[in-house]
Each structure stands twice: as structure tokens, then as C-alpha cells.
C-alpha positions as CSV (number, residue, x, y, z in Angstrom):
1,X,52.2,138.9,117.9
2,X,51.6,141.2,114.7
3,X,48.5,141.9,113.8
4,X,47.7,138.7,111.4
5,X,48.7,136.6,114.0
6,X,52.2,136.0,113.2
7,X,54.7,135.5,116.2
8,X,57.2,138.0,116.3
9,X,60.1,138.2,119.3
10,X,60.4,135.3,122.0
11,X,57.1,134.2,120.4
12,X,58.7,133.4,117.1
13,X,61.7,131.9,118.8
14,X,59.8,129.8,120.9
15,X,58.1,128.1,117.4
16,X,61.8,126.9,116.0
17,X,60.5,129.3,113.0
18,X,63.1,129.7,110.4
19,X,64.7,132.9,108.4
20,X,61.3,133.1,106.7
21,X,59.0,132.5,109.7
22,X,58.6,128.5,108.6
23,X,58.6,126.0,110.9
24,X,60.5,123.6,108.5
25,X,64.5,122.2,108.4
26,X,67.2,124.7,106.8
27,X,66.1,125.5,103.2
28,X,67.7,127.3,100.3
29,X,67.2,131.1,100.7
30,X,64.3,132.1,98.2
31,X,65.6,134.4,95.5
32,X,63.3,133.1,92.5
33,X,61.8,136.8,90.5
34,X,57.8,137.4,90.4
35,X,57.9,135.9,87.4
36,X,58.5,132.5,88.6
37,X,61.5,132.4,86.1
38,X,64.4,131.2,88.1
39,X,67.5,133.6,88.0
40,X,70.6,132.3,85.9
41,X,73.4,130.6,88.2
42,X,75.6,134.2,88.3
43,X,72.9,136.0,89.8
44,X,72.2,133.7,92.1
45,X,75.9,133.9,93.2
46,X,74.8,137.4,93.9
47,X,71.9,137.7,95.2
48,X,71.4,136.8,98.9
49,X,68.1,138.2,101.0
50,X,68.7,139.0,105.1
51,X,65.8,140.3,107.7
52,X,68.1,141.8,109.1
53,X,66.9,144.6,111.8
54,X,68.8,147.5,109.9
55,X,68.4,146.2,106.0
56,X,72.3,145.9,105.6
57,X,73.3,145.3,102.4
58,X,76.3,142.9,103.6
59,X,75.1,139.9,106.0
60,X,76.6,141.1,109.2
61,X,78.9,138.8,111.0
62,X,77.2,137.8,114.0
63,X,80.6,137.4,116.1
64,X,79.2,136.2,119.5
65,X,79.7,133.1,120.9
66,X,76.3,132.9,123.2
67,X,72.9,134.4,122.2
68,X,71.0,135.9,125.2
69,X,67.0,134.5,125.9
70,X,65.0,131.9,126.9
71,X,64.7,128.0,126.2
72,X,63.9,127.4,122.5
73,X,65.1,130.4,120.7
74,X,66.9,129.7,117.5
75,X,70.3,130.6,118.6
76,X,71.9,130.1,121.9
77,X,75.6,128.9,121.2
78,X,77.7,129.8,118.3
79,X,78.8,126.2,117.9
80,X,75.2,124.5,117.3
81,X,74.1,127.6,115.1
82,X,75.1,131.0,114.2
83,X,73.4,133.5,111.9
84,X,76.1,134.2,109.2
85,X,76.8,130.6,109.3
86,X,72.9,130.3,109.1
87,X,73.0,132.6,106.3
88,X,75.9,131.1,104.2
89,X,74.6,127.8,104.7
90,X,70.8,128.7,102.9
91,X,72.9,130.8,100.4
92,X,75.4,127.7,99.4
93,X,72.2,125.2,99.5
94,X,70.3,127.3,96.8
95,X,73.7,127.4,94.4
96,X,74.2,123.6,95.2
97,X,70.8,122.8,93.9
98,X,70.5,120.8,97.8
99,X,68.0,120.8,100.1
100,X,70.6,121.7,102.8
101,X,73.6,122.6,103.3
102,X,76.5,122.9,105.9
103,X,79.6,124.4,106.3
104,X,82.8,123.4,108.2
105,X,86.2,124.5,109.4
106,X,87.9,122.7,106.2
107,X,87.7,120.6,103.0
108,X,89.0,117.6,104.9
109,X,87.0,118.3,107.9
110,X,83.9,118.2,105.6
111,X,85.6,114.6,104.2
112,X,85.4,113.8,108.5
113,X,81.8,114.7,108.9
114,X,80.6,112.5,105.7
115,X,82.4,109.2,106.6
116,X,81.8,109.6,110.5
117,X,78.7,107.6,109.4
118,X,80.1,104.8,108.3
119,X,80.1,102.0,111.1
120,X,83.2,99.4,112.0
121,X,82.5,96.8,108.6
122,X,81.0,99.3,106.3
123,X,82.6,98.9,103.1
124,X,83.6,102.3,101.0
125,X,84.7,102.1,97.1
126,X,86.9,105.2,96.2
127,X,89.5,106.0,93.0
128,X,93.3,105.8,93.6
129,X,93.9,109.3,92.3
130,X,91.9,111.0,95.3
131,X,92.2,114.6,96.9
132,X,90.5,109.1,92.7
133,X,90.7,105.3,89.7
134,X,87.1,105.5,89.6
135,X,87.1,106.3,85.8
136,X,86.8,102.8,84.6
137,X,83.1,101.7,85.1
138,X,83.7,98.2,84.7
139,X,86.4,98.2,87.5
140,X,84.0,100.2,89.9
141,X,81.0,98.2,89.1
142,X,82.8,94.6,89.9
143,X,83.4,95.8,93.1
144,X,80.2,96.9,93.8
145,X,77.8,95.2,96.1
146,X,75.1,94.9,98.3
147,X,77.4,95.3,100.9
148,X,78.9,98.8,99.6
149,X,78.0,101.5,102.1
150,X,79.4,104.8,100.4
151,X,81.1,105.6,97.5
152,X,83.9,108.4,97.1
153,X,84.9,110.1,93.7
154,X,86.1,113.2,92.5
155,X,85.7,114.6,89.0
156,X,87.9,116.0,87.4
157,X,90.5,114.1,89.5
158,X,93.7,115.9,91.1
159,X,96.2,116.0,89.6
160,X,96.1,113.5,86.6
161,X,92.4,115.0,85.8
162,X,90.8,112.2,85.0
163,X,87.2,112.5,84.7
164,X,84.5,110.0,86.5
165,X,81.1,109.4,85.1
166,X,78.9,110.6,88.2
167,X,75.7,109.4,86.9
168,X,77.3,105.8,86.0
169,X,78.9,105.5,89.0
170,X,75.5,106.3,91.3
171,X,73.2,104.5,89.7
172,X,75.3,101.2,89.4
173,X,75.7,102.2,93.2
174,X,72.3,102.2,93.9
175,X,71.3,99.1,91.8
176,X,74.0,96.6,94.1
177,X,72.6,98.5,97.2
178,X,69.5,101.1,97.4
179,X,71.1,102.6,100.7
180,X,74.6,102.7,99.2
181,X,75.8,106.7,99.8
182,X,77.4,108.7,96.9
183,X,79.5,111.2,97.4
184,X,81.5,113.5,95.2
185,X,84.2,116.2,95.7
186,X,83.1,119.1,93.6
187,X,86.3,121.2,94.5
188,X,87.9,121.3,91.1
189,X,85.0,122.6,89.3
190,X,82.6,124.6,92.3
191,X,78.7,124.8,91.9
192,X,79.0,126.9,88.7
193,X,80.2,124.2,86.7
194,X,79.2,121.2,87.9
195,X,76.7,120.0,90.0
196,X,76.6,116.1,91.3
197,X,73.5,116.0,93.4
198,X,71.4,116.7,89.7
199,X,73.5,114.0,88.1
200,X,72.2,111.4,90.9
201,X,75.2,111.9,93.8
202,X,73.3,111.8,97.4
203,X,76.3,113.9,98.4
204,X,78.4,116.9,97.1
205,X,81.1,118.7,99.2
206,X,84.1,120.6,98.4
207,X,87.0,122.7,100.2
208,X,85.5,126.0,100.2
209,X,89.1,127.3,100.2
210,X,89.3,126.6,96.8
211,X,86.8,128.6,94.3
212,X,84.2,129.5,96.5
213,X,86.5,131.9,98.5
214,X,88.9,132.5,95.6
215,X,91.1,134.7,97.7
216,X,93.2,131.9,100.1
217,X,91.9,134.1,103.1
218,X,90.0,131.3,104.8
219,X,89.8,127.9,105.2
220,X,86.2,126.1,104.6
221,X,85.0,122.8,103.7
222,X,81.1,122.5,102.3
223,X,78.8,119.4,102.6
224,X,75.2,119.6,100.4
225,X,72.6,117.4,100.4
226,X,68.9,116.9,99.9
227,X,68.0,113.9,102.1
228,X,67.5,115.3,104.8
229,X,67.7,112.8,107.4
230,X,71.0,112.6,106.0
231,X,71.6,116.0,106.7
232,X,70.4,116.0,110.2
233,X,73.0,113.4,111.0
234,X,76.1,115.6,109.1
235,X,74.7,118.1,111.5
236,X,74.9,116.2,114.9
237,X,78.3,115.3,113.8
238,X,79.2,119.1,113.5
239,X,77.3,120.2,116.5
240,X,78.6,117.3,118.4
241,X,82.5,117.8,117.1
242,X,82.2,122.0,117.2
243,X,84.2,122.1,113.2
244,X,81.3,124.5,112.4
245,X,82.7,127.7,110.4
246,X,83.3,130.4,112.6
247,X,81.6,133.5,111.6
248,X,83.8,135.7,110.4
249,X,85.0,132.7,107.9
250,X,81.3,132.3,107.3
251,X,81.1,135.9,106.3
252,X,84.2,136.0,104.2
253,X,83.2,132.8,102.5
254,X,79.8,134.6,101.4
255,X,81.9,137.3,100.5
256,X,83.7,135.5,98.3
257,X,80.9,133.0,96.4
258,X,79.4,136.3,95.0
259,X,82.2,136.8,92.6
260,X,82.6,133.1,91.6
261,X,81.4,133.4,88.4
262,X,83.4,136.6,87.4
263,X,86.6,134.8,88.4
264,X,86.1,130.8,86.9
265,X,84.8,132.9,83.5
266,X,88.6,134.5,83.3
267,X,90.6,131.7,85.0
268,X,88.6,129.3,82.4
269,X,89.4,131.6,79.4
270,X,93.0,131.8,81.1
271,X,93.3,128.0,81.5
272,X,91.9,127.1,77.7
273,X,94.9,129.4,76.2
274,X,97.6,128.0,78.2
275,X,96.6,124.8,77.6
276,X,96.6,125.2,73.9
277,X,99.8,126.9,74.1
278,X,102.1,124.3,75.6
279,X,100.2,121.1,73.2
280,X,100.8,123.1,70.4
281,X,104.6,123.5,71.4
282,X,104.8,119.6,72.0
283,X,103.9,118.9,75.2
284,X,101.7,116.3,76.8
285,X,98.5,118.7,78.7
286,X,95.9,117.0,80.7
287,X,93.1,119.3,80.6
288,X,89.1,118.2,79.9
289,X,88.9,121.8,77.5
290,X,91.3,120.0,75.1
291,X,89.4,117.7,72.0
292,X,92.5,116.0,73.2
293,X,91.7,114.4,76.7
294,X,90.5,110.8,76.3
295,X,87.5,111.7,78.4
296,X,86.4,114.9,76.8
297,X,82.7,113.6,75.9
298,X,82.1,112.5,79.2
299,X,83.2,115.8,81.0
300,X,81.0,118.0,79.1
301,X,78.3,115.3,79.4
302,X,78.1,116.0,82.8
303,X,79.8,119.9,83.7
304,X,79.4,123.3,81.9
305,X,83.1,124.3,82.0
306,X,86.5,123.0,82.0
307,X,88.0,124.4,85.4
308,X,91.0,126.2,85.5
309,X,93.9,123.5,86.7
310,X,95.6,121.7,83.8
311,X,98.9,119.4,84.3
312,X,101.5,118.7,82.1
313,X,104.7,116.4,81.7
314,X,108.3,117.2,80.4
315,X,109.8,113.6,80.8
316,X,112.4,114.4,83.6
317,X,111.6,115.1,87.0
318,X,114.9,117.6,87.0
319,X,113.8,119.6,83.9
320,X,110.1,119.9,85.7
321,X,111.7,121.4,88.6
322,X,113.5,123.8,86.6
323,X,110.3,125.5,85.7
324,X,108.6,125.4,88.6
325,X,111.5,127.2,89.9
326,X,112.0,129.9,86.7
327,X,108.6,131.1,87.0
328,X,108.0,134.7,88.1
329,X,104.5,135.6,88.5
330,X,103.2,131.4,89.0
331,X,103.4,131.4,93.1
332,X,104.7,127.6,94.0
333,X,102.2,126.3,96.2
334,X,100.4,123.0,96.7
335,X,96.6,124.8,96.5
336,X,94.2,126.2,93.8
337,X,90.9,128.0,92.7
338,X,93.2,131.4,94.0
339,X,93.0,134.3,91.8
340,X,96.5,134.4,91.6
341,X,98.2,131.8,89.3
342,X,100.2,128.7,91.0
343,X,102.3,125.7,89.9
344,X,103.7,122.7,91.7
345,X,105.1,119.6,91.6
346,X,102.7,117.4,93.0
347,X,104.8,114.0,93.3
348,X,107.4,116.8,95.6
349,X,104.5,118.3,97.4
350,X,101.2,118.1,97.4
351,X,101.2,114.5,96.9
352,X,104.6,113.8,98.1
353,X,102.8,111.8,101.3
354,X,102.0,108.9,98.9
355,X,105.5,107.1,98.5
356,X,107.2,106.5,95.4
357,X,106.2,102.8,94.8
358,X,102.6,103.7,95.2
359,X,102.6,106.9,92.9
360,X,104.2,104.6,90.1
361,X,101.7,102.1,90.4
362,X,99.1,104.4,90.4
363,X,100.9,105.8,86.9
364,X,101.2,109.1,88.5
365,X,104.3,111.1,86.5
366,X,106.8,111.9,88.5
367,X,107.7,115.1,86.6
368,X,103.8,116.0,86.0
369,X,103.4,119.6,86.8
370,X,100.2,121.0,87.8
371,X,99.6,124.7,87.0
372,X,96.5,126.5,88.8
373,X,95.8,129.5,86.5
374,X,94.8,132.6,88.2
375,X,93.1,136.0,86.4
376,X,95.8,137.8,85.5
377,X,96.7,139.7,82.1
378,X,97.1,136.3,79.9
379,X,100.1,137.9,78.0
380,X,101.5,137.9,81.4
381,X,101.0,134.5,82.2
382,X,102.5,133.4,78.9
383,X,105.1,135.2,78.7
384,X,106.2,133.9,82.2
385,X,105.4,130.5,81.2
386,X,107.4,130.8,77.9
387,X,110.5,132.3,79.9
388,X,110.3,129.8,82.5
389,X,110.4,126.8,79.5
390,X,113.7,128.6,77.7
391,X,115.5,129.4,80.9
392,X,115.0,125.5,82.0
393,X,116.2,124.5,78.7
394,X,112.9,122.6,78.0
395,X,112.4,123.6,74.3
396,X,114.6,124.6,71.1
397,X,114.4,127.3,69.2
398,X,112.9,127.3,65.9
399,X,112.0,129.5,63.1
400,X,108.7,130.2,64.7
401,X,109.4,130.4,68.0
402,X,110.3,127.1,70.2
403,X,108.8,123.5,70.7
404,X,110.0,120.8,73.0
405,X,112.7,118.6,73.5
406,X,111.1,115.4,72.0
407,X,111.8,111.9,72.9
408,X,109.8,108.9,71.5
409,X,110.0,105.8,73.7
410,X,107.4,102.6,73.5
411,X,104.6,104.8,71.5
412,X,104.8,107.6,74.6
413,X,106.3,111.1,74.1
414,X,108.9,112.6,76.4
415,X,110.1,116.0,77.0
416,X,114.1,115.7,78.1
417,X,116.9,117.5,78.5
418,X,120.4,116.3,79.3
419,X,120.8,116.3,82.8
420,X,123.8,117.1,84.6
């Protein structure tokens, strides 16, 4: 016991105190100045504080499955609680703007823990462009009810990036059913842009593999929340299930979140060029940074950034793979938030799961091509983009440079080439 009575050792153990000596549920870590001004969102990102024993300026990772000592001690086994985990967890809740938040082996295993709550009966309204059509409010609010038990969205949506009125969406939610459950994947835009739980979501997750690593060195999925009743049950379903981050992912994850704002700052900079650069040679971009997008008020209504995955269509699913294939520095794979650039083709991979007849009555291009832009020297990036359109034969040359093949059909422009 110290000297003004506060329990220190076993004793502290034994009182289920927290990081801070409270004897209250898992908090955001405090990191607010004297002042009582709160730090901007960047240093936030930054600035974590540990009691750790020897004042280490990295969290340590806490690599042990068991914790030796008695009956009560805050840590015993890895699986129900570990301190980098711990750690992360109070770190992602204060970004998150949640009252708690947990952290799981994957994106879709954070999916698993939120809908393990629903009960045989339950009824769950979700989009039809999900990794969601939740855009049109009407649509979503006639099939609302008081019978709705959760609803799913995603904003901006992958890979047509279509954008969903959060704040709509929950409180016509709420209004058909008090008790109805929001919940929004926050992956394409992280916690720097775009926070749902402020915009009236009672749940935000996202695959931490995405931006908050922003390195494709570990796999992570993130749940936040701020009932937290709600929370204990996510918990019991983790604890119960053992898909808590280990803790070496847990201490790579926390690695990476401290340069998130660094790295969406460029990729968003990188993203807003390159999209302006292939609508101003002709073709169709989806991207909410573009006056352009049908939905471009309601995006910055709700986020403070665009994100840095755009998609764009040629008109011929044979011409589309010609580019993804001509690229050079644009690594074909079917994730994002990396800080290397990627492209696909998400109707041949990502997405390729969904057959054909669905995917065309969902309206989703077969030739769209999504490009997940990366930090690189832009120069780089469009000059590898720009060779990759010539050597596919998807633009001619003009005085000024090159536009694309155009082809007007029922009011809708196309990007063809002949085919062989």
C-alpha cells in the first residue's frame, strides 16, 4: 500500500483496478494537455501513455500466454486479456471517439463478433454493395421496422464507392425500433476521416489491416463502441471464441496507427491527382474528392477526407485487364490502405465470389477497376498509369497528349477498344 493509501502489487490486482488505478470498465487512455484543450486527431495518433516498470518509450509486447499470481489479478491468460492488447485497445478507443474498444484476429472476424448477437428471427437490413445499396434513404427506410434488430452499412462503399448517409440511416433506425443496432464499416476511410459513432452509429469497426497498419504485415479487425453493455457482450464473444489479437499483432498494429495520418495525408493528395487525371482524359472515376460524384455533399457532410481508393471503367472487360496487367509499380492485389499502390479487378477477384447474374443486377461494371493509391513519388504513379493506358491501347494520341477511346451508347459513356 503507498503511502496515501493507494494499493499497489497483489493489492491493486486484487481491486480489478485499471491502467490508471480506476476501478471502472476499459476507457480511452487519457492524453488530454494541462490545458484541458484536447490534442488535434494526429497527435493523438501519436501520443500513447504506458506505466510501464522501465518507462519504455514503445509499449512492450507482453508475449506470454499465462500471467503468474493469485485469483483476481488483472491478467492471467493471454486469451481473456493481455497488456499490449490492453494497451492498443485504450489507444484505438480514444482515436475512435468510443467508450471501448476491442481488437480481433481480422476485419471479418470483427463482422463475426458484432452479428453473434443477433438471435434465430432477428431481422438485419444491409446494402448490396457490401465488404453495401444502402444509399437510397427511401429504400432503407421502407424496410425498416420495429422488428429491425441491426443495421449494416459501409461508407464509402467497396468498390462502386457509393456513399451512405450515416446519420439518416441511424436515426430512421432508431425511430422504427429504439433497440435497433447500427453498425458501420469504417475501413475505407479509418478514424482520421470519418468517425460513425459521432454521427449517431452505436457501432464502428473496421479491418485493421487496412489503414490502421498501413504496412500489410498483420491481419486485425477493430470493433468500437460506447454502450457499454454492448461492449461487454463483443467481449464475452471474444473471450469465449479466443479471436483476440495476439500480441505481437497488437504491438505492430499500435505501431502502425501512429503514422496514420502521415500516410492518408499523401495517399489522399496521391488519390485527388490521379483521379483528376484519368476524368480529365475521358474516363468515368468514382471517387467522393471529385465535384463529380453524385454524392459529393453528403460525403463531406459527414467525413473530413476523401480516402485514397478510386475506381474507374473502360467499357470492356478485356481492355480493363490490359491495364491491370501493364502496370509496373501498381502491385495487383485484392486489398488496400497499403502504402504501396495496388489495382484490381474486382468482378475477377476480389468480388469474383458474387456470380455474374448477381453483380449485373447489382449494376456492378464488369470492367470497373479499382486502384488503391499508395505514397509513392506521384510522377511515378502517373507515369506508370499513363504507360499502362497506351500499352493496353485504351487512349489515342492527340496534340496534347492522349484521351480515351469514346463510345456513346443510351446517354452512358464507354471506353473500347477493338477486341481481338
Amino acid at each position: 500500500m503507498a503511502s496515501d493509501g493507494t494499493p499497489t502489487g497483489i493489492g491493486k490486482a486484487m481491486k480489478y483496478l485499471d491502467l490508471d488505478g480506476h476501478d471502472l470498465p476499459p476507457s480511452p487512455a487519457p492524453s488530454s494537455p494541462s490545458t484541458g484543450r484536447k490534442y488535434a486527431l494526429a497527435t493523438e495518433l501519436v501520443y500513447t501513455e504506458s506505466n510501464d516498470q522501465h518507462n519504455a518509450s514503445s509499449m512492450p509486447i507482453y508475449q506470454s500466454a499465462t500471467f503468474k499470481g493469485g485469483p483476481g489479478q488483472e491478467y492471467d491468460y493471454t486469451r481473456s486479456g493481455n497488456p499490449t492488447r490492453k494497451h492498443l485497445e485504450r489507444h484505438l478507443a480514444k482515436i475512435m471517439n468510443a467508450n471501448r474498444a476491442l481488437v480481433v484476429s481480422s476485419g471479418m472476424g470483427a463482422c463475426d463478433v458484432i452479428t453473434r448477437i443477433l438471435k434465430p428471427g432477428d431481422e438485419v437490413v444491409t446494402g448490396d454493395d457490401l465488404y453495401g445499396d444502402t444509399t437510397n434513404m427511401e429504400k432503407v427506410t421502407a424496410v425498416l421496422s420495429e422488428k429491425t434488430t441491426m443495421v449494416l452499412l459501409e461508407t464509402p462503399t467497396n468498390p462502386l464507392i457509393k456513399v451512405v448517409d450515416i446519420a439518416g440511416i441511424a436515426s430512421a433506425a432508431h425511430a422504427a425500433n429504439p433497440a435497433a443496432l447500427v453498425a458501420t464499416d469504417n475501413t475505407m476511410l479509418s478514424p482520421y476521416l470519418q468517425n460513425p459513432l459521432d454521427l449517431g452509429a452505436d457501432i464502428t469497426y473496421e479491418s485493421g489491416t487496412k489503414y490502421l497498419s498501413g504496412h500489410h504485415d498483420v491481419m486485425a479487425g477493430v470493433i468500437g463502441i460506447n454502450n457499454l453493455a454492448l461492449g461487454e457482450k463483443f467481449f464475452f464473444m471474444i473471450n469465449s471464441t479466443g479471436c483476440g489479437l495476439a500480441p505481437f499483432d497488437s504491438w505492430l498494429l499500435l505501431r502502425g496507427i501512429k503514422t496514420l495520418a502521415v500516410r492518408m495525408e499523401k495517399q489522399q493528395t496521391n488519390t485527388m491527382a490521379i483521379a483528376q487525371f484519368l476524368e480529365s482524359h475521358g474516363f468515368k472515376v468514382r471517387y467522393p474528392g471529385l465535384k463529380s460524384h453524385p454524392q459529393y455533399a453528403l460525403h463531406w457532410s459527414q467525413a473530413r477526407g476523401a480516402g485514397a481508393v478510386l475506381s474507374f471503367e473502360t467499357g470492356s472487360v478485356a481492355l480493363s485487364e490490359r491495364i491491370v496487367e501493364a502496370t509496373r509499380l501498381f502491385g495487383i492485389s485484392v486489398s488496400f490502405g497499403c502504402v504501396n499502390s495496388l489495382i484490381s479487378m474486382p468482378c475477377r477477384m476480389s468480388h469474383a465470389s458474387i456470380d455474374p447474374a448477381t453483380r449485373k443486377e447489382r449494376s456492378l461494371p464488369e470492367d470497373i477497376i479499382r486502384l488503391c493509391v499508395g505514397i509513392e513519388d506521384l510522377t511515378d504513379l502517373i507515369d506508370d498509369l499513363s504507360q499502362a493506358l497506351v500499352r493496353a491501347g485504351a487512349v489515342k494520341l492527340t496534340e496534347n497528349g492522349f484521351e480515351a477511346l469514346e463510345l456513346h451508347d443510351a446517354g452512358r459513356t464507354y471506353q473500347v477498344v477493338d477486341e481481338p
